[in-house]
Structure formats: C-alpha cells, structure tokens
N, C-alpha and C positions, 0 to 999 in steps of 0.2 A: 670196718673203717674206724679210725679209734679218733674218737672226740678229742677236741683242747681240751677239755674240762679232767677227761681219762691221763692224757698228755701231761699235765699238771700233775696227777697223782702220781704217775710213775716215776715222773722225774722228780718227785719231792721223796719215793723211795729210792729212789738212786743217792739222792745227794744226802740221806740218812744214814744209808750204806757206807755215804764217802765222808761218814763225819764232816761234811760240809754245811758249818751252821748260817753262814748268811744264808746260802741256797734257800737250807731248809727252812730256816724263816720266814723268808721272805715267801715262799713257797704255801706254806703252811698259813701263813698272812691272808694271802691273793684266797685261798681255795675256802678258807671260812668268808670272803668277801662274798663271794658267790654262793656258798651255800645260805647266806644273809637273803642273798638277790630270791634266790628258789623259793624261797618259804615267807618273803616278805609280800603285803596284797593280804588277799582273800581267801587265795588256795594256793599251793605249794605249785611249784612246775619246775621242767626239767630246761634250764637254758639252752639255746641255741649257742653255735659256737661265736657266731656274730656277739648275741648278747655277751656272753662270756666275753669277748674282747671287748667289750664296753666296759665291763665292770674292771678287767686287768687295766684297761687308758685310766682308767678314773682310779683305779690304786698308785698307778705312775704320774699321774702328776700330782697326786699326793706326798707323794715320796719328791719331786723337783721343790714342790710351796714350804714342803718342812725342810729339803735342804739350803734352799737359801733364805729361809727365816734362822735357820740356824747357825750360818755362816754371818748371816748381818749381826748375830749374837753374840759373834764369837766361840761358837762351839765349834771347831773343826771337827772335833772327834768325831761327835752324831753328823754333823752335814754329809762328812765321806760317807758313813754309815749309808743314811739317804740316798745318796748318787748311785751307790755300788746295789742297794736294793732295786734303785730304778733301770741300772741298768741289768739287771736278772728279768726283771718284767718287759725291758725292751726287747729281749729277744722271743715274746710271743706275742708282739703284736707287728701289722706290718710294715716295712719298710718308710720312712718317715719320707714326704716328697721337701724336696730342696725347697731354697726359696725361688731362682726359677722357674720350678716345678708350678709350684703355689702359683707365681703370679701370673702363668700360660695359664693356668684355667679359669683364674678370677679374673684376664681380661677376655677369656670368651664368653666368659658368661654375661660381661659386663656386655658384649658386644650383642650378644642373645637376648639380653633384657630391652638395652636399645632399639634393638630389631622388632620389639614390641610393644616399644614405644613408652618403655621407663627409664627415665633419665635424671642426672639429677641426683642430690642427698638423700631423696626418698626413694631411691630406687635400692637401698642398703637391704631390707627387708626383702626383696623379689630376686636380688642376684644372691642374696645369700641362702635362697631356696634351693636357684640354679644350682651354683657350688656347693655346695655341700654333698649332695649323692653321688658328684665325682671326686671328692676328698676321700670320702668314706673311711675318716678313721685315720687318713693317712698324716694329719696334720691337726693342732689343737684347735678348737672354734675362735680361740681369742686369735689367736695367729690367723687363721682366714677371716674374720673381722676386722685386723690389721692392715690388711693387703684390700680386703674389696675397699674398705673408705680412702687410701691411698689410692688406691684405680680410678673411683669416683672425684676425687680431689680435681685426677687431672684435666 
C-alpha cells in the first residue's frame, strides 16, 4: 500500500523528470513540512497519512493567507505564484464540502446538540465538537466556525 507521504515522493520525482518546477517546488516544500512534523516533539515518528493531510491543509492555506496578502499588495506575480502552489496541494487533500454541504451538517449537529439540551451562543463550543469529526478535513475551521454561529444566530 504506498503512503501519501511515498505518494509525495514519487510525484515530486516525476515532476523533476518533467522539468516541472512549481510542482517540484511546491512539492519539495510540502515534504520538508512533514519531515519538520516527524522529528519535531521529543522523538521522531513516522506520520500517519491523516496526519500527513494535516500538515499538506496547513501548507495550503498558507499559500491562500500569502496569496491574498499579496494581491492586497499589489503583487500579482507572487499571489498567482501562491494560488497555483495551492492548487498542486489541493489535489492531495479531500474533496472540499460546498457550502450546502457545510451547512447540512452544522444544522444537524446543531439539532444534535439541542437534543441535548445546548442551546443558545454557548452551545458554539459543543456543536463545534459535534461537527467537526464529520468535516474531517473537508473544510477550514474558520469556515465551519462561520456557519455554526450563523446556525446559532437563527
């Protein structure tokens, strides 16, 4: 079974092969991320591929926060730069849920929390418990943050 992490490798030798240097940038970027991740703590360990997608989410909206700090600067050049990085890293993580998507699960969960008798502004904290394990990855925390205090709102 070949790891994201293996998956990473190969394709950052591929796009070396294909003289493709954002690839291989951006590539080569993401995979010192993670070797960071492995050896930062107390003792070294080998990621999980979950983890491993944690640390790729967390290079990608790295790459969104500098592209449009960079576009509010007037840099075009580096912001496309950015976009076009993030979108190499979008394609190893999953499928991003709509906003529909989103707001079907942060009103059940709002409903789920209800059902157990948290309601209310301070129910932000316990339905964002709820949601969250059925996101998993598939959507930023601030954006599900967005959507339960909108849910809660109404």
């Amino acid at each position: 079974m070949t790891t994201l992490k293996s998956q990473l490798q190969e394709d950052l030798t591929t796009a070396i092969k294909a003289r493709d240097e954002l690839r291989s940038a951006t590539l080569r970027m993401t995979l010192t991320a993670i070797t960071k991740e492995e050896v930062a703590g107390t003792e070294s360990r080998e990621l999980s591929d979950d983890d491993v997608r944690k640390v790729i989410a967390r290079e990608a909206k790295k790459r969104r926060e500098a592209a449009e700090a960079f576009a509010q600067g007037g840099r075009d050049a580096q912001a496309e730069r950015e976009r076009a990085e993030g979108e190499v890293l979008s394609e190893y993580l999953p499928q991003q849920l709509s906003d529909d998507e989103l707001d079907a699960l942060v009103a059940e969960s709002v409903a789920e929390a209800r059902a157990a008798g948290v309601e209310g502004p301070r129910a932000m904290g316990a339905v964002m418990k709820l949601v969250n394990p059925k996101v998993a990855g598939r959507a930023e925390g601030g954006r599900v943050a967005a959507a339960v205090k909108r849910r809660l709102a109404d």
